[in-house]
N, C-alpha and C positions, 0 to 999 in steps of 0.2 A: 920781511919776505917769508920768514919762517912761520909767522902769525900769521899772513896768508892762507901758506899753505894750509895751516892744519884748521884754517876757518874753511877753505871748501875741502879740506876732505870728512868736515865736521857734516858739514850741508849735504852729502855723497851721502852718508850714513844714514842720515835722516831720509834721504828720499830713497833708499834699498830701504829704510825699514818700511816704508808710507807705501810701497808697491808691494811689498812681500804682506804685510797685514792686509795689503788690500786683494791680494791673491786669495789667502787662505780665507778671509770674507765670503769671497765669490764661491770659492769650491765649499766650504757648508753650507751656503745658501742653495750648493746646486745639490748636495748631496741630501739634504732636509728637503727639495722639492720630491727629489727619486721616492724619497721614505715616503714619502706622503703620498703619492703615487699609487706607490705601493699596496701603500693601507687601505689605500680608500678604493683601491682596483675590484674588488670584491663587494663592494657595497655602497659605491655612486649610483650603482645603477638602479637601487631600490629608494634611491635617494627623487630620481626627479621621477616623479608622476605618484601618482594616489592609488595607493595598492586597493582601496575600497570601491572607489570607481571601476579601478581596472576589473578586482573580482565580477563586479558584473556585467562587464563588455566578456570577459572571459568566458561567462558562462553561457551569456546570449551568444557569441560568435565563436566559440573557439571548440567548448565541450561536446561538440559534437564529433569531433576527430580528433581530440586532444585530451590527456590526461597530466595534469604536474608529476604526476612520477611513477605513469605509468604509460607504456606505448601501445597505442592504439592505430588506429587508420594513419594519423602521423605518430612524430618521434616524444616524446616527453617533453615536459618544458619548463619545469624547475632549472630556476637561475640558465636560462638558456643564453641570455646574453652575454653573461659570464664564460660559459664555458664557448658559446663562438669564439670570443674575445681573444681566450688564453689557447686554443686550441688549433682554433684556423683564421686569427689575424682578421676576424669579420668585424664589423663596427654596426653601429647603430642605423647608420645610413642606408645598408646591407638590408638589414631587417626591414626598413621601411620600405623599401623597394622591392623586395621578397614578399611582404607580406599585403601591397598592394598590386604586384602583377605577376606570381610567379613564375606561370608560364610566358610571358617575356624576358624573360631573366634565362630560363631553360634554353628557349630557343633562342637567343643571344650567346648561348655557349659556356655562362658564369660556372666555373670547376664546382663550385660547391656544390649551387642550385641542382647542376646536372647529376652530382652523386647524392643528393636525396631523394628526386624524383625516381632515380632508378633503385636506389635501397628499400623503397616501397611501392613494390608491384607497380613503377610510370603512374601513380597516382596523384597529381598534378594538384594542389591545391588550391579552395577558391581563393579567386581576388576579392582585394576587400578595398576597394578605390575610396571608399566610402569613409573611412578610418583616418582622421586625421594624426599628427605628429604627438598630440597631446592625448589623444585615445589610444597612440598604440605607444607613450612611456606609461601610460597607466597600466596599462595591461602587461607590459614589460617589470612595473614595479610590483604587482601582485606576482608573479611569476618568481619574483627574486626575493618574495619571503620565506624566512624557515620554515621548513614542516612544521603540523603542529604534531604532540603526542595523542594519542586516543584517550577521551577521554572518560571518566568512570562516570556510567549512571547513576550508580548507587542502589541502581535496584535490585530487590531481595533474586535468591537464586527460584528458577521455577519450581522445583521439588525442596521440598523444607524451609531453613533458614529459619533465621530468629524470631518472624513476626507468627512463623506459623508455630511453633514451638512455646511464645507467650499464649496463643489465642489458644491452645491445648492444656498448659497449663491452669489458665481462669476457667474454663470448662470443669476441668478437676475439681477446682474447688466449690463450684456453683454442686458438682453432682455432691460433693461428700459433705456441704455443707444444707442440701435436702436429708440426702440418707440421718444426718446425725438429728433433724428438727424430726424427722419420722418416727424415730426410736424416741427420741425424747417425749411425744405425744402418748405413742403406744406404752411408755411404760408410765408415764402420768395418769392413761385410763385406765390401768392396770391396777394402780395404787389407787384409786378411785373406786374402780370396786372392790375391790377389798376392802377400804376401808368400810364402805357404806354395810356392805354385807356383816362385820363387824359392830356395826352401830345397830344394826334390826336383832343383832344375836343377844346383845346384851338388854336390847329393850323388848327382849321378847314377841318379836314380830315376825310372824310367819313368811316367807318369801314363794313366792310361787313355784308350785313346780313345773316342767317343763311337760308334765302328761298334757295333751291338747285330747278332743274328739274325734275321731277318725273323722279326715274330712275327703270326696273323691275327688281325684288329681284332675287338673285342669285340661289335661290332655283327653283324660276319658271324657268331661262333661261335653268338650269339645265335640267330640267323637258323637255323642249322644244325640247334640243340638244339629238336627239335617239342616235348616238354615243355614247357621252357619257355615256349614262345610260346603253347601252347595253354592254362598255367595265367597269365599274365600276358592274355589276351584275356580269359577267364573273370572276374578279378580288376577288369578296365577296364569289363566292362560292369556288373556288379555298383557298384563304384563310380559309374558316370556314372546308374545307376538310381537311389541314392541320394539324391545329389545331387538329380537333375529332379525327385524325387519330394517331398525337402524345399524345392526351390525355387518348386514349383506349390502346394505348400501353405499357403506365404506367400503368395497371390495374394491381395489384399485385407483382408489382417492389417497395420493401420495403426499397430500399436504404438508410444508413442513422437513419432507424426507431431505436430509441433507448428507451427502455420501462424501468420503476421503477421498480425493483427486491424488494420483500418484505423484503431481508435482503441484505443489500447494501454488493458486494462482489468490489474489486479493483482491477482488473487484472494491474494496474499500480504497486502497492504494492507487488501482491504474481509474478506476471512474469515478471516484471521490475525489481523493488528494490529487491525481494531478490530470483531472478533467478531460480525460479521452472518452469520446464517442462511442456511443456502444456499437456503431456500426461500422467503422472503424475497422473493429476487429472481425464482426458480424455482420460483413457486408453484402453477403449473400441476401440479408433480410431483405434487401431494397428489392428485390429483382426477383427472388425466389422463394420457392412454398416453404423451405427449408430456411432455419437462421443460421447453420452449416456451423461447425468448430473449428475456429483459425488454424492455420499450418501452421507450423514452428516458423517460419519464415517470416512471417506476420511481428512475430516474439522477437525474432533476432533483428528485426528492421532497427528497431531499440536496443536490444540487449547487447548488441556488436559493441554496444558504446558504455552502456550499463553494466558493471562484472559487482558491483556492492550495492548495497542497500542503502540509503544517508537517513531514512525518514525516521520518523517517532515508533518506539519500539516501546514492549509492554513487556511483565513477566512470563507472557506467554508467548510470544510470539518477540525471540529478541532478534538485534542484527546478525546474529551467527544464524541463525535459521532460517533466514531469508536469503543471507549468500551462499549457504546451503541447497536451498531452491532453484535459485540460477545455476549456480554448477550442475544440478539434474538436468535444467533447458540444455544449455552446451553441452552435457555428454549426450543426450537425447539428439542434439541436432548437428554431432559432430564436429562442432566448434572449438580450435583451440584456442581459448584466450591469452596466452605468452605469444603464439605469431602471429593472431589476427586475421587467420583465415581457417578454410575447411578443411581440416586432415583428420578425420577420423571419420565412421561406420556409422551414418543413421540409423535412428531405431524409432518405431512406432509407440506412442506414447498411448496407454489403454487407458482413455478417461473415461470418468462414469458417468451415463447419463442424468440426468434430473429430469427431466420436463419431456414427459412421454404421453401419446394422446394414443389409444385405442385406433388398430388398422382402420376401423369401419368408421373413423372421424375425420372426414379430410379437413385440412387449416392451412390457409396462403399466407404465408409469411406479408408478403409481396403486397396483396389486396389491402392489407390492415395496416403497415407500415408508410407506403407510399401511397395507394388512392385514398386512406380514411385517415391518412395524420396522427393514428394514436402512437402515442409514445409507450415506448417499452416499459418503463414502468407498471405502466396499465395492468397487465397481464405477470410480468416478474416481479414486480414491489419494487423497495427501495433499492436495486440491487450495488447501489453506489456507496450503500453502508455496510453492505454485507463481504463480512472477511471472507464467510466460507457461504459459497449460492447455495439458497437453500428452496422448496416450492412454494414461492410465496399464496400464489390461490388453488382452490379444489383445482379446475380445471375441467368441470362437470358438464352436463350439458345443462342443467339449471343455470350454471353460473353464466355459462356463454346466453343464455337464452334472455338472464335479465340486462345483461350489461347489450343485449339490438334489441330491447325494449325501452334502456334509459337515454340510449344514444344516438342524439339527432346526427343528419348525415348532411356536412359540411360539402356545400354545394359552388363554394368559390371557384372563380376558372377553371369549371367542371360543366365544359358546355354538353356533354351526355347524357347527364339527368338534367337539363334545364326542363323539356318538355316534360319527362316521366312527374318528375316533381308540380310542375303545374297542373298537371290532370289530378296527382293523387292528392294534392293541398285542398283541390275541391271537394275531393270523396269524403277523406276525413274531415275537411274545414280545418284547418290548423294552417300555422306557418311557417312550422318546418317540419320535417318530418323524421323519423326514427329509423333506424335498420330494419325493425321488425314492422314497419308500414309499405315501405318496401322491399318485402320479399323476404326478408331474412328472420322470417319461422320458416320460411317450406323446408319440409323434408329435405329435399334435395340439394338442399345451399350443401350442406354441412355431408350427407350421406348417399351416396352413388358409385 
């Protein structure tokens, strides 16, 4: 009986210990799950979807009203998931539905939705229906990368630096190593004649002396010969005619004239690198005799969203100087960039002009742009390469006179001139015809 008992309270023990091991099992397995949890609570979410991807749905659909860490039209969006998450118990699901209908979400009453749309002037965000679940963890995992550091170009500083301080240096040496072969010459012909002079002394050889004949100065015989002088006046006035005549011609031919703008603009940048329309901005050209100077307005359509520069920078022109430029736009147009709207005092921007025609020249923007298809170019150059607009042609009345000389006149669903153009194809015989064939010598095109 005794061997009984102490056989199950043998078998008791064993199963307290087989529950109690199997306890404490369970609670670090659940406390090893928490950790894990935990750790990974911060950076699961950069986990599912393709931060490369994402960057570029981010920047087609998002940069327009969003910045990663900075607030714009909406709120930042650095690790935005995250801090939903941790801050207002939002989840992913949240986001999917916010960011395919927000304003159903607002007007369904969602606490959250309702207090961003009113923390930003009721400004209601698009939907993006279009987006599916795997374009918007893409977008969510670029969002949830570390910033990066700025990083060095390495290029030299604009004033000085090393490369300009070698290239000064070698200069040095090139001049002092002329000066020193110079001296070395002159005193080799130095010792040269001297010796030689020494060599006739002892062989007893007379050396010339330097008496010559009076002979009369070139000037005087000049003077003497009337020929001369009367084909050398002849020759002077003709030349100095020349001259006044091509230098009075240039009176008012600005070619080239390229002036400081008070707020440095790049037509390299906006109509080269990122292909805006020159009309666009100058969209009076289409419609009017003027190609008129954009308002600020025009600038900030862009720039509300734009406060830095990302593009290829040079020694001379680096990213400091160009966010430099935009802060002149927004103080100019008022603009505070920390709230994102207008609070402060317009001010008139004095830019300089370039491209100036003489009162007594009338020119349609309008006629040459919309009825005759020339491209701007034409008349301004390349100005998609030029950092700073400069005149690219005279702007003469020569110049205008050969370009409706050389340029036939584009008669495509232009039913107006159909008939003009058949009568005048007979007069001249040709088959097509020129500005300057029709009409555009007379006086009167251009002067009235």
């Amino acid at each position: 009986m005794k061997k009984s008992y102490q056989s199950l309270e043998d078998n008791s023990d064993h199963t307290m210990k087989q529950v109690i091991n199997r306890n404490l099992s369970s609670r670090f397995l659940l406390l090893g799950l928490i950790a894990l949890l935990s750790f990974s609570s911060h950076t699961i979410f950069a986990q599912d979807g393709d931060p490369v991807a994402g960057k570029s749905l981010f920047n087609s659909q998002c940069a327009a009203c969003h910045k990663l860490d900075k607030k714009m039209t909406g709120p930042a969006l650095r690790n935005v998931e995250a801090r939903l998450a941790e801050d207002e118990g939002l989840d992913r699901q949240w986001l999917y539905s916010w960011i395919r209908n927000s304003a159903g979400m607002i007007k369904a009453g969602d606490a959250y939705a309702n207090k961003i749309y009113n923390e930003y002037n009721k400004t209601a965000m698009t939907a993006f229906p279009q987006l599916s679940d795997a374009d918007i963890d893409n977008i969510l995992a670029y969002t949830a990368q570390p910033k990066e550091e700025p990083k060095n170009t390495g290029l030299p500083p604009i004033d000085g630096g090393p490369k300009g301080e070698t290239s000064s240096f070698s200069n040095k040496i090139i001049l002092g190593a002329l000066a020193l072969l110079f001296a070395l010459l002159a005193a080799g012909l130095f010792l040269v004649n001297k010796t030689l002079r020494r060599f006739a002394d002892e062989k007893g050889i007379a050396v010339a002396s330097d008496d010559r004949e009076e002979r009369t100065p070139i000037w005087k015989a000049f003077v003497q010969n009337q020929f001369l002088v009367l084909m050398s006046a002849i020759f002077l006035l003709l030349a100095s005619a020349y001259f006044a005549y091509g230098w009075m011609m240039q009176v008012d031919v600005n070619q080239g004239y390229q002036p400081i703008q008070p707020i440095h603009f790049s037509h390299k940048i906006h109509a080269g690198d990122n292909k805006i329309d020159c009309k666009y901005c100058h969209s009076s050209a289409r419609v009017s005799k003027h190609s008129g100077i954009p308002s600020l307005n025009i600038c900030m359509n862009c720039h509300k969203s734009i406060a830095e520069y990302n593009g290829e920078v040079t020694p001379e022109y680096s990213k400091e100087f160009y966010d430099g430029e935009i802060q002149k736009l927004y103080k100019a147009a008022g603009w505070n960039d920390a709230e994102q709207q207008y609070s402060g005092t317009p001010s008139a921007v004095k830019w300089v002009r370039i491209h100036n025609l003489p009162d007594f020249a009338y020119f349609n923007h309008s006629q040459h742009v919309t009825v005759a298809g020339v491209e701007c170019q034409t008349c301004h150059g390349p100005v998609e390469e030029m950092e700073i607009v400069y005149q690219h042609a005279p702007l003469t009345m020569g110049w205008c006179i050969n370009c409706h000389r050389e340029t036939n006149v584009d008669l495509k669903d232009n039913a107006y001139y159909t008939k003009i153009h058949e009568e005048l194809s007979k007069k001249y015989g040709v088959n097509e015809l020129t500005a300057a064939q029709m009409g555009g010598l007379e006086c009167g095109k251009c002067h009235y």
